[in-house]
Backbone atoms as SQL, in Angstrom:
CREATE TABLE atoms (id INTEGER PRIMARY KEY, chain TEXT, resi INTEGER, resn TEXT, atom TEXT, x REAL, y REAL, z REAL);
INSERT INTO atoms VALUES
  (1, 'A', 1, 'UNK', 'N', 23.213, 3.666, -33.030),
  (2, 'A', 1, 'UNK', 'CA', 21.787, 3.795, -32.787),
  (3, 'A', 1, 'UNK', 'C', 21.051, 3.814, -34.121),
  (4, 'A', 2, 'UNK', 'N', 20.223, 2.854, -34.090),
  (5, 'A', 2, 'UNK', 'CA', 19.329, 2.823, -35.858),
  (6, 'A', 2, 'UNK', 'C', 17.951, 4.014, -35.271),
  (7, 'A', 3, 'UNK', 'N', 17.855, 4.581, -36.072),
  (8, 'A', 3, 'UNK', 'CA', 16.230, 5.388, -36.506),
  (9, 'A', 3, 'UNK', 'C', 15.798, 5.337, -38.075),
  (10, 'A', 4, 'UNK', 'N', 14.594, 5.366, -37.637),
  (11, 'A', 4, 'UNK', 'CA', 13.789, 6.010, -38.771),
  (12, 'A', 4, 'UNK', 'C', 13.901, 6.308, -40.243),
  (13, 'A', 5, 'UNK', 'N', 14.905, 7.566, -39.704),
  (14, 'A', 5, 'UNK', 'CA', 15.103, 8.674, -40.801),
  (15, 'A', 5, 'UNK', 'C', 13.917, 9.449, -40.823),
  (16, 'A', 6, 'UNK', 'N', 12.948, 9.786, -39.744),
  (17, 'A', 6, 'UNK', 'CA', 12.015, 10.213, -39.475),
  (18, 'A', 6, 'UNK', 'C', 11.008, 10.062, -40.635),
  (19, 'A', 7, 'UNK', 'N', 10.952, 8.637, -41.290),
  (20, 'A', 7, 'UNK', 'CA', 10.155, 7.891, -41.968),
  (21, 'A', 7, 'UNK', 'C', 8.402, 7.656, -40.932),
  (22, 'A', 8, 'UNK', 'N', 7.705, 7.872, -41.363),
  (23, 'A', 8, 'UNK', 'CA', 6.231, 7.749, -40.648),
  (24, 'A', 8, 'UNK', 'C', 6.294, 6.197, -41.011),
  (25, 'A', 9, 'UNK', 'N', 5.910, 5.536, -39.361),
  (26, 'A', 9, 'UNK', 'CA', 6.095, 4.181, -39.433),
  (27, 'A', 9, 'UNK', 'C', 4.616, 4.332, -38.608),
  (28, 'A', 10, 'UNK', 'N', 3.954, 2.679, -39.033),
  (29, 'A', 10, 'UNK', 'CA', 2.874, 2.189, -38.641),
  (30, 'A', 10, 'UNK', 'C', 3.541, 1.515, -37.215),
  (31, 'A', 11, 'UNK', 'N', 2.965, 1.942, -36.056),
  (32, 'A', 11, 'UNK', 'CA', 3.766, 1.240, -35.057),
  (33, 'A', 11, 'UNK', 'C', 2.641, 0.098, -34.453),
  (34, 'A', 12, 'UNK', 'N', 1.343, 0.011, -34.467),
  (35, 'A', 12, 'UNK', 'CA', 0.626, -0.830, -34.540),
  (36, 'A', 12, 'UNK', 'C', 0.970, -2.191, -35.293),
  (37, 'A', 13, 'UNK', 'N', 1.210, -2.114, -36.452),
  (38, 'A', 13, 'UNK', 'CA', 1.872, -3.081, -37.636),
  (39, 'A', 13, 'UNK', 'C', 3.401, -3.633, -36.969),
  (40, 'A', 14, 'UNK', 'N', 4.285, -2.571, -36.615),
  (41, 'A', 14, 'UNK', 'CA', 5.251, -3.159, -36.360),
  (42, 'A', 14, 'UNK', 'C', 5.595, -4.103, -34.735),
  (43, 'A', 15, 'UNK', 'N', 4.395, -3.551, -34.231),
  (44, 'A', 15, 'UNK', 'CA', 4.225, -4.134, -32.397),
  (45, 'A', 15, 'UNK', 'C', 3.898, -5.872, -32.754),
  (46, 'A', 16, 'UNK', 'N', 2.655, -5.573, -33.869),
  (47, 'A', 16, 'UNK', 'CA', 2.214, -7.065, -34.230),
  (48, 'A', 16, 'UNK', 'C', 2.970, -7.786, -34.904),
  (49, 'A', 17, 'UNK', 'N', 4.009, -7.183, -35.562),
  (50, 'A', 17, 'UNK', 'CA', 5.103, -7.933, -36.350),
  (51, 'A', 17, 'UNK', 'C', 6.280, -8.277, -35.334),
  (52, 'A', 18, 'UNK', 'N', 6.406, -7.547, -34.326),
  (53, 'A', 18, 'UNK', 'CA', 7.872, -8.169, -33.339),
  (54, 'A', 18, 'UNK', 'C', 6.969, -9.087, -32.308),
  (55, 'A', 19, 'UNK', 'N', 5.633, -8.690, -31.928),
  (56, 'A', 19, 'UNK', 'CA', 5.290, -9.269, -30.777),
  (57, 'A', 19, 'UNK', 'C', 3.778, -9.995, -30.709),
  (58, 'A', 20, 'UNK', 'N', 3.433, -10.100, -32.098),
  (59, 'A', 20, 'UNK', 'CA', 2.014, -10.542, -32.193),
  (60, 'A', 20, 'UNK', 'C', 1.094, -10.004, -32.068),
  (61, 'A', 21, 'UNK', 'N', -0.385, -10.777, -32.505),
  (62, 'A', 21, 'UNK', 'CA', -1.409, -10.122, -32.938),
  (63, 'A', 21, 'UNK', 'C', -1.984, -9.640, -31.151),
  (64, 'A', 22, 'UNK', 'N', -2.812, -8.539, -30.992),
  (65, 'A', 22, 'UNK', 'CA', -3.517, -8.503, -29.619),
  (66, 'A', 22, 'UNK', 'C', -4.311, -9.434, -29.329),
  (67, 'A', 23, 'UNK', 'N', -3.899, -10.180, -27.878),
  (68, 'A', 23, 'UNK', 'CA', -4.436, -11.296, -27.851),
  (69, 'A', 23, 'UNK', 'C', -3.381, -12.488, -27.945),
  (70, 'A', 24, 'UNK', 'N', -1.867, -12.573, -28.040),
  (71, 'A', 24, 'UNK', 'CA', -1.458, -13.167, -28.142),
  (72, 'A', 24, 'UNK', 'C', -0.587, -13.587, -27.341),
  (73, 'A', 25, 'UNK', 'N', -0.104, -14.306, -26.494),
  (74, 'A', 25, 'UNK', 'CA', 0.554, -14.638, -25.225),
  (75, 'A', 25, 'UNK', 'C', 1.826, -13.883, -25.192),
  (76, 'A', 26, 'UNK', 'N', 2.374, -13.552, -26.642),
  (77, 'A', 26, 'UNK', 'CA', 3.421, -12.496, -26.678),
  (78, 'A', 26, 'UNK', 'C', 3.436, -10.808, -26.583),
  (79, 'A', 27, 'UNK', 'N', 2.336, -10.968, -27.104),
  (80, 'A', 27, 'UNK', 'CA', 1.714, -9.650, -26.915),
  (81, 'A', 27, 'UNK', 'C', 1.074, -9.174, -25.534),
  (82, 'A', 28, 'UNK', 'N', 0.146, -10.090, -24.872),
  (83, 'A', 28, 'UNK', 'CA', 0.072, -9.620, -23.516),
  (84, 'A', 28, 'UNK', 'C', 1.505, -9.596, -22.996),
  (85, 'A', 29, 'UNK', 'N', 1.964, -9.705, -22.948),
  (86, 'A', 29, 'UNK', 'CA', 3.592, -10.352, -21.984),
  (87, 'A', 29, 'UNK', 'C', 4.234, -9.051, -22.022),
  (88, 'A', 30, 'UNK', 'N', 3.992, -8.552, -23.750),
  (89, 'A', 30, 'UNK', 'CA', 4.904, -7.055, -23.802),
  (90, 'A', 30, 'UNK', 'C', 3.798, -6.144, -23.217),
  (91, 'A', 31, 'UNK', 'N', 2.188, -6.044, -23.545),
  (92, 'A', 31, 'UNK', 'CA', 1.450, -5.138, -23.037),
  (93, 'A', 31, 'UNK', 'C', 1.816, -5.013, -21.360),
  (94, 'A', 32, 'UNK', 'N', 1.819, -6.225, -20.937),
  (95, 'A', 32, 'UNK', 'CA', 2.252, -5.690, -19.482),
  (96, 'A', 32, 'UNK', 'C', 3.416, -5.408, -18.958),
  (97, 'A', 33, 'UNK', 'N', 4.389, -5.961, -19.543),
  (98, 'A', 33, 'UNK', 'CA', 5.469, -5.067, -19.720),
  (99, 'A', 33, 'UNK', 'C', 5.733, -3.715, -19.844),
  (100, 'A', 34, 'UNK', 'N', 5.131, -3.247, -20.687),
  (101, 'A', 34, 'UNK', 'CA', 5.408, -1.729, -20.838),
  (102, 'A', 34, 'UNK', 'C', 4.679, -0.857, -19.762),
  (103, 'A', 35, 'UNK', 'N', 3.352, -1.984, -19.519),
  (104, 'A', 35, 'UNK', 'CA', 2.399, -1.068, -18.624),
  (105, 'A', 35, 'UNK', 'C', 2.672, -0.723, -17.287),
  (106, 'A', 36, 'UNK', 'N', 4.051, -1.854, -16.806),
  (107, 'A', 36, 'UNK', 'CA', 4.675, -2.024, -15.507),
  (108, 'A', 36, 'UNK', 'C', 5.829, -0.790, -15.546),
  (109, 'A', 37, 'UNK', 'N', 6.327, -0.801, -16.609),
  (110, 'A', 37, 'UNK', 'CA', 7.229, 0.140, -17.075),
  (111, 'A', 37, 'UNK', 'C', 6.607, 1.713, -16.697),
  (112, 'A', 38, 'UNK', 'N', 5.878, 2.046, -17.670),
  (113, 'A', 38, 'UNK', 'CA', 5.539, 3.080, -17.102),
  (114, 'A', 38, 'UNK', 'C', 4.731, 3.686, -16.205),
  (115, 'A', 39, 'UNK', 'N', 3.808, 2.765, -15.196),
  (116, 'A', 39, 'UNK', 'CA', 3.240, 3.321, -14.168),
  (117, 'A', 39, 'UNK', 'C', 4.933, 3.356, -13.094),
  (118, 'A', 40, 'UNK', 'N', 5.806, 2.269, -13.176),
  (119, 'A', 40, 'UNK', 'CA', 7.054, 2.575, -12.712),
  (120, 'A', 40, 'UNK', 'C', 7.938, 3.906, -12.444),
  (121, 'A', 41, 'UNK', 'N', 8.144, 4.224, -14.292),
  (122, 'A', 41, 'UNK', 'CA', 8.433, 5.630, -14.682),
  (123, 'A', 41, 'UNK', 'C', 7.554, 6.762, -13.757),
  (124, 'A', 42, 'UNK', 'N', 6.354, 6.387, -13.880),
  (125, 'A', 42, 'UNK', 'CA', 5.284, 8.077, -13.341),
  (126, 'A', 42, 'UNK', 'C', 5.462, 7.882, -11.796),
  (127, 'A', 43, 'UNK', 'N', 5.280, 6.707, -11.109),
  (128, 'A', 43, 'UNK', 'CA', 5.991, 6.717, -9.584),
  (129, 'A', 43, 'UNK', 'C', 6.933, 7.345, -9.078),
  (130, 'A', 44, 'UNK', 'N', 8.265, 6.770, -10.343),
  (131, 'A', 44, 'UNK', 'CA', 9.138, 7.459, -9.814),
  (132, 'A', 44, 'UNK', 'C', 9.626, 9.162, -9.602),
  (133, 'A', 45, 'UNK', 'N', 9.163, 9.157, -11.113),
  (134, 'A', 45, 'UNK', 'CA', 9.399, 11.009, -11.226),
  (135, 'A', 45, 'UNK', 'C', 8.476, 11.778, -10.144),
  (136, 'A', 46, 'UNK', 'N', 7.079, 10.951, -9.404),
  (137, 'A', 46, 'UNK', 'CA', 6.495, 11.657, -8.774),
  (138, 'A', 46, 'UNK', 'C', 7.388, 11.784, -7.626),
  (139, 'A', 47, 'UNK', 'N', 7.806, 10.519, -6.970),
  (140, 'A', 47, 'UNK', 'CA', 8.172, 10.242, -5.973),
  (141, 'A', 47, 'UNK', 'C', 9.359, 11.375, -5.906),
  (142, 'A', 48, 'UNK', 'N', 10.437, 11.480, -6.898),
  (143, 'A', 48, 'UNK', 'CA', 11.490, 12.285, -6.800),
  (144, 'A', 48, 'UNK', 'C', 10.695, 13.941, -6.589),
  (145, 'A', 49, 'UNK', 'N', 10.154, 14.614, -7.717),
  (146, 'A', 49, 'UNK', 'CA', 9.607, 15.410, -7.397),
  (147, 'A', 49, 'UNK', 'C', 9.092, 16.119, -6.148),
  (148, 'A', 50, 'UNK', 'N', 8.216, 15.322, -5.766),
  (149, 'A', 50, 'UNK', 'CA', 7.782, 15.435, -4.238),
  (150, 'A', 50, 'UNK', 'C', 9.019, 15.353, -2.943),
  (151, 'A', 51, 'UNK', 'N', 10.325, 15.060, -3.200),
  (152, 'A', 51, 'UNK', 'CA', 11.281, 14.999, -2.428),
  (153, 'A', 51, 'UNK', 'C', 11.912, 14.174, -0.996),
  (154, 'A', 52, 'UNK', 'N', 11.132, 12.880, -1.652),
  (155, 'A', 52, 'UNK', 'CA', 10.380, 11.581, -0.813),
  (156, 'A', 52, 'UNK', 'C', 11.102, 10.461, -1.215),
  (157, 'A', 53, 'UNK', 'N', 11.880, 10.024, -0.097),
  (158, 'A', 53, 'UNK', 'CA', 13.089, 8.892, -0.472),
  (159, 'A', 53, 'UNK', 'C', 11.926, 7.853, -0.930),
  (160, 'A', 54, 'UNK', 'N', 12.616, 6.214, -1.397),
  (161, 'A', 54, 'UNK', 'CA', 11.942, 5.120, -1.360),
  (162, 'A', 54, 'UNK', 'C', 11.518, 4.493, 0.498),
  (163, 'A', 55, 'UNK', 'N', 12.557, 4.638, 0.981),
  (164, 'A', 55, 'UNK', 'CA', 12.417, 4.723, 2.477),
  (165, 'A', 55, 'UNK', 'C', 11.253, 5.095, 2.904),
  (166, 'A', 56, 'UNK', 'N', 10.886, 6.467, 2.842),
  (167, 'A', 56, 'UNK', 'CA', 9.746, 7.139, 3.371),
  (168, 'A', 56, 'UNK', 'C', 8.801, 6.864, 2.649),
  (169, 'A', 57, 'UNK', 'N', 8.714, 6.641, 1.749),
  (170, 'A', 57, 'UNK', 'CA', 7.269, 5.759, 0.526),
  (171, 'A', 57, 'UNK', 'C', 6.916, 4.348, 1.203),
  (172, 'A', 58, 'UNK', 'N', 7.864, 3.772, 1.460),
  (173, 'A', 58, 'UNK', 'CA', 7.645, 2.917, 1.732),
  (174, 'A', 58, 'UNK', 'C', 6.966, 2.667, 3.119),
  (175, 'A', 59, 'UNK', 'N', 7.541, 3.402, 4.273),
  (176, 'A', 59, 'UNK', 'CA', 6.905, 3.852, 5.686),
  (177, 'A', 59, 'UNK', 'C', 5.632, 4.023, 5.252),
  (178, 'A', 60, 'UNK', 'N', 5.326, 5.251, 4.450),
  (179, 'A', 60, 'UNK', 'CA', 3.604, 5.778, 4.118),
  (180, 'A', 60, 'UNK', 'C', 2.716, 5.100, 3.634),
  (181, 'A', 61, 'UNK', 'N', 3.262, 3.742, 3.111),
  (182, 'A', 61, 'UNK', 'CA', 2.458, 3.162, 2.552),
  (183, 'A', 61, 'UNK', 'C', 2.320, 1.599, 2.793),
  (184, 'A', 62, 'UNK', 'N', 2.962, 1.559, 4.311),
  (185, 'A', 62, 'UNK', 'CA', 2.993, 0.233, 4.901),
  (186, 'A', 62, 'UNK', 'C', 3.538, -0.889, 3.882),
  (187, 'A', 63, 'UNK', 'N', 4.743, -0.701, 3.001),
  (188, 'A', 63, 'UNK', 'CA', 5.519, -1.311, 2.750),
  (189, 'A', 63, 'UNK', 'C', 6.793, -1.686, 2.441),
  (190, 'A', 64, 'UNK', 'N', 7.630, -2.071, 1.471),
  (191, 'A', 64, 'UNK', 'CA', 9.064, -2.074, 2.035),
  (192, 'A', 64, 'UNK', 'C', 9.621, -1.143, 0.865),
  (193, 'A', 65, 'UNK', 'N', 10.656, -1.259, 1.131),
  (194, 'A', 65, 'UNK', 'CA', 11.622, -0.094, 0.209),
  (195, 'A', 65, 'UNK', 'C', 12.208, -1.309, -1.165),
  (196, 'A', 66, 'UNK', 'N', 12.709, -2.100, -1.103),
  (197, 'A', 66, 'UNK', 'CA', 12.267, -3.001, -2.228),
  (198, 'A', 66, 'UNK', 'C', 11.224, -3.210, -2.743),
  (199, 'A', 67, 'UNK', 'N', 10.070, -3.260, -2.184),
  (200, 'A', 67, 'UNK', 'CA', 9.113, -3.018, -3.219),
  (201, 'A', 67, 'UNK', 'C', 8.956, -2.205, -3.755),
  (202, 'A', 68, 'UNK', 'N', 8.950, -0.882, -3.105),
  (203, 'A', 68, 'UNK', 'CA', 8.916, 0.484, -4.131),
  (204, 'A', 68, 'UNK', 'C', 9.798, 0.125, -5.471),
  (205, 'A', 69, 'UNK', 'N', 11.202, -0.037, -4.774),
  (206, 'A', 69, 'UNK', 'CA', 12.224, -0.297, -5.848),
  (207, 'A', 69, 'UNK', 'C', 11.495, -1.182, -7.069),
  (208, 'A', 70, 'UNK', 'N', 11.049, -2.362, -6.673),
  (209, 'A', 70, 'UNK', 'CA', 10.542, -3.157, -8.076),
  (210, 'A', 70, 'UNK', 'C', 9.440, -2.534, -9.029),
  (211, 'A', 71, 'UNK', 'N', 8.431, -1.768, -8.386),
  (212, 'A', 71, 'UNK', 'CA', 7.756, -1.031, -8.419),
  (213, 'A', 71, 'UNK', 'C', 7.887, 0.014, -9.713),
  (214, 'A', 72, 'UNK', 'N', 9.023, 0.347, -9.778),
  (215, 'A', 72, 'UNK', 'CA', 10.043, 1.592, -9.942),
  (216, 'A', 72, 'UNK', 'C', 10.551, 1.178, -10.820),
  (217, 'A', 73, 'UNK', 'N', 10.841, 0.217, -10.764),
  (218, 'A', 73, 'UNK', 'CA', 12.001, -0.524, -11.962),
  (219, 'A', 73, 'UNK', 'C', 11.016, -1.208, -13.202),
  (220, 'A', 74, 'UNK', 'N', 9.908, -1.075, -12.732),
  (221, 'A', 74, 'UNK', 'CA', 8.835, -1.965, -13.597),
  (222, 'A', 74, 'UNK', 'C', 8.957, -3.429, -13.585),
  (223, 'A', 75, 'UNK', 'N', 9.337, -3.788, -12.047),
  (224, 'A', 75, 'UNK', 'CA', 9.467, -4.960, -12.527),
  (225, 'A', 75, 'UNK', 'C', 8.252, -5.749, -12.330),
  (226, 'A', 76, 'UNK', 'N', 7.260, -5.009, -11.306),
  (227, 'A', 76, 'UNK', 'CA', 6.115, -5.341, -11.056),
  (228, 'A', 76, 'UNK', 'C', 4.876, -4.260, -10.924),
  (229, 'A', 77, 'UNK', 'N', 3.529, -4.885, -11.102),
  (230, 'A', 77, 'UNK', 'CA', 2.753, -3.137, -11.195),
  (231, 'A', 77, 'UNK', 'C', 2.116, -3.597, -9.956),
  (232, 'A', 78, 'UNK', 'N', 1.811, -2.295, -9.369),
  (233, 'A', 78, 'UNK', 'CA', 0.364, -2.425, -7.949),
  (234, 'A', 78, 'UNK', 'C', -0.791, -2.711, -8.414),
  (235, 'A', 79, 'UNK', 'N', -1.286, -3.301, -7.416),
  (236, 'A', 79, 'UNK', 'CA', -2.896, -3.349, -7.118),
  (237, 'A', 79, 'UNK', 'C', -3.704, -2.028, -7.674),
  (238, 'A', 80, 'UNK', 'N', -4.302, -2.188, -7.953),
  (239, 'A', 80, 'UNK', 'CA', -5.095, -0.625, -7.909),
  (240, 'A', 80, 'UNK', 'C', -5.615, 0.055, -6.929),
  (241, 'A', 81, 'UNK', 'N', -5.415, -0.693, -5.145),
  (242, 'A', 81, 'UNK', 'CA', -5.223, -0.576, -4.141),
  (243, 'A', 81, 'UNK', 'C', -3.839, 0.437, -3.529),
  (244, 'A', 82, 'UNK', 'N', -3.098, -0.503, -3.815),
  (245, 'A', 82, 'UNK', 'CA', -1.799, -0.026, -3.757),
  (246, 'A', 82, 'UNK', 'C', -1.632, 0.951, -4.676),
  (247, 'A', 83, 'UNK', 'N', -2.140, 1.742, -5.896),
  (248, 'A', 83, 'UNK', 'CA', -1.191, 2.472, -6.570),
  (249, 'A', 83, 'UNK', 'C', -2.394, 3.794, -5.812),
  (250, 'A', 84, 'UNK', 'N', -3.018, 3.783, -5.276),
  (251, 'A', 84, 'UNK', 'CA', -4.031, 4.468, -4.561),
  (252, 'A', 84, 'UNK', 'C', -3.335, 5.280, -3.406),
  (253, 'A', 85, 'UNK', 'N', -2.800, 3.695, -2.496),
  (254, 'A', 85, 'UNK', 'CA', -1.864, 4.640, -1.562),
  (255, 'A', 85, 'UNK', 'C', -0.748, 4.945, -1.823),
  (256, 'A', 86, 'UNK', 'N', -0.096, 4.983, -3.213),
  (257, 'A', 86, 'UNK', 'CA', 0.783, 5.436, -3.451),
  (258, 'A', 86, 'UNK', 'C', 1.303, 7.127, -3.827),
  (259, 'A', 87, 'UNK', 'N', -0.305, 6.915, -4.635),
  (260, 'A', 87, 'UNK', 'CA', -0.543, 8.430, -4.468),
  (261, 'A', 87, 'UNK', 'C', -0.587, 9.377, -4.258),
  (262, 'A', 88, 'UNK', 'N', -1.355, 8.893, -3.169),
  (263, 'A', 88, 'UNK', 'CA', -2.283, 9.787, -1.837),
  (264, 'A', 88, 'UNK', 'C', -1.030, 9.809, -0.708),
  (265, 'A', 89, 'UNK', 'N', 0.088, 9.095, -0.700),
  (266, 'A', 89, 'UNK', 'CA', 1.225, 8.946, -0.171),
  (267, 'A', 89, 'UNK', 'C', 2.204, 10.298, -0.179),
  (268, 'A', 90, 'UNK', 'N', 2.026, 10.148, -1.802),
  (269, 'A', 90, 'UNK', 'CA', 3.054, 11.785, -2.205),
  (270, 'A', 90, 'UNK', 'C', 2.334, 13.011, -2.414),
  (271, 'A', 91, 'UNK', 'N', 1.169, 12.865, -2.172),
  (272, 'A', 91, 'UNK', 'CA', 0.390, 13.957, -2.449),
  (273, 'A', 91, 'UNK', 'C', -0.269, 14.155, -3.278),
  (274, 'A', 92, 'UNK', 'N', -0.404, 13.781, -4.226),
  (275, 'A', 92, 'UNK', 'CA', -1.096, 13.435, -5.500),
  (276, 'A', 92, 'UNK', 'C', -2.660, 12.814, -5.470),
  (277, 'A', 93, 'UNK', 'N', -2.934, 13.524, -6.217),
  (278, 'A', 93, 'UNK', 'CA', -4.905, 12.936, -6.944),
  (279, 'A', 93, 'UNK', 'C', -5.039, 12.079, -8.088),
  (280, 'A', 94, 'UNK', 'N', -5.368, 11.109, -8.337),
  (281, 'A', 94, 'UNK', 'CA', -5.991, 10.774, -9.443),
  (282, 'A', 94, 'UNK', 'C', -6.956, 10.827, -10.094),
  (283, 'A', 95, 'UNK', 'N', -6.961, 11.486, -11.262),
  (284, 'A', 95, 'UNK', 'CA', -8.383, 11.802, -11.744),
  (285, 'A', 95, 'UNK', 'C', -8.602, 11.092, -13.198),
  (286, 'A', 96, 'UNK', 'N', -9.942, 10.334, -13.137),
  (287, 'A', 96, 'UNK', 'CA', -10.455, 9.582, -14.196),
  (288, 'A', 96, 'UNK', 'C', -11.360, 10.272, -14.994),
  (289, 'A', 97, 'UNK', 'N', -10.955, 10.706, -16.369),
  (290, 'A', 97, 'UNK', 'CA', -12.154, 11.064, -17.001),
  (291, 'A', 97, 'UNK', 'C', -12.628, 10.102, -17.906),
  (292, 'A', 98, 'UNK', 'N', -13.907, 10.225, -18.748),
  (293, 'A', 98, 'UNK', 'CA', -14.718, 9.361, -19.383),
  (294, 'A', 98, 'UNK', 'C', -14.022, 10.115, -21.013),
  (295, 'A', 99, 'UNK', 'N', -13.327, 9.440, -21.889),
  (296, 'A', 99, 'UNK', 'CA', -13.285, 9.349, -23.195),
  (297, 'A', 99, 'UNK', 'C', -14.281, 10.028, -24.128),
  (298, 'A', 100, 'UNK', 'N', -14.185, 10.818, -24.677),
  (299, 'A', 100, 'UNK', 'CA', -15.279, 11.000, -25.987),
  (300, 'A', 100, 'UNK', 'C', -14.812, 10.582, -26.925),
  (301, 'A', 101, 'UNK', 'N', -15.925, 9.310, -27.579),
  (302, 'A', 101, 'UNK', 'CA', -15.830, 8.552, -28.715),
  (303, 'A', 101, 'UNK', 'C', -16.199, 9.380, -29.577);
């Protein structure tokens, strides 16, 4: 396993150096990548948490248990429809706040 050496690295610099500038067909490709990734990740830990097979997610939310799975796996992200009833599925709120610049 390579690290660091808990060297302070520019990770902005190094995203644009493996994957291009923002804006760049490589760079969207990984931005949504990761972004599939971890709304995936927060699904799942909710989903486990809450004590709610993919089965029963899938019942609650009028869809299939492979999709959850891809879902899950990041291999694809929801609608903002769908990650709504996904939610509201396990019990969960989403709350949007406004940024202070």
């Amino acid at each position: 396993m390579k690290t660091n050496n808990h060297a302070i690295v520019d990770y902005s610099a190094q995203l644009d150096k493996t994957f291009g500038k923002p804006g760049t067909p490589q760079r969207n490709k990984f931005d949504e990548d990761a972004y599939n990734f971890y709304t995936g990740l927060l699904l799942l830990e909710a989903r486990k948490e809450a004590k709610v097979t993919q089965a029963e997610l899938a019942t609650r939310t009028h869809t299939s248990k492979s999709y959850i799975s891809r879902v899950e796996n990041g291999l694809i992200n929801p609608s903002a429809g769908m990650f709504y009833r996904l939610i509201h599925a396990l019990g969960l709120r989403l709350e949007i706040t406004k940024a202070i610049a």
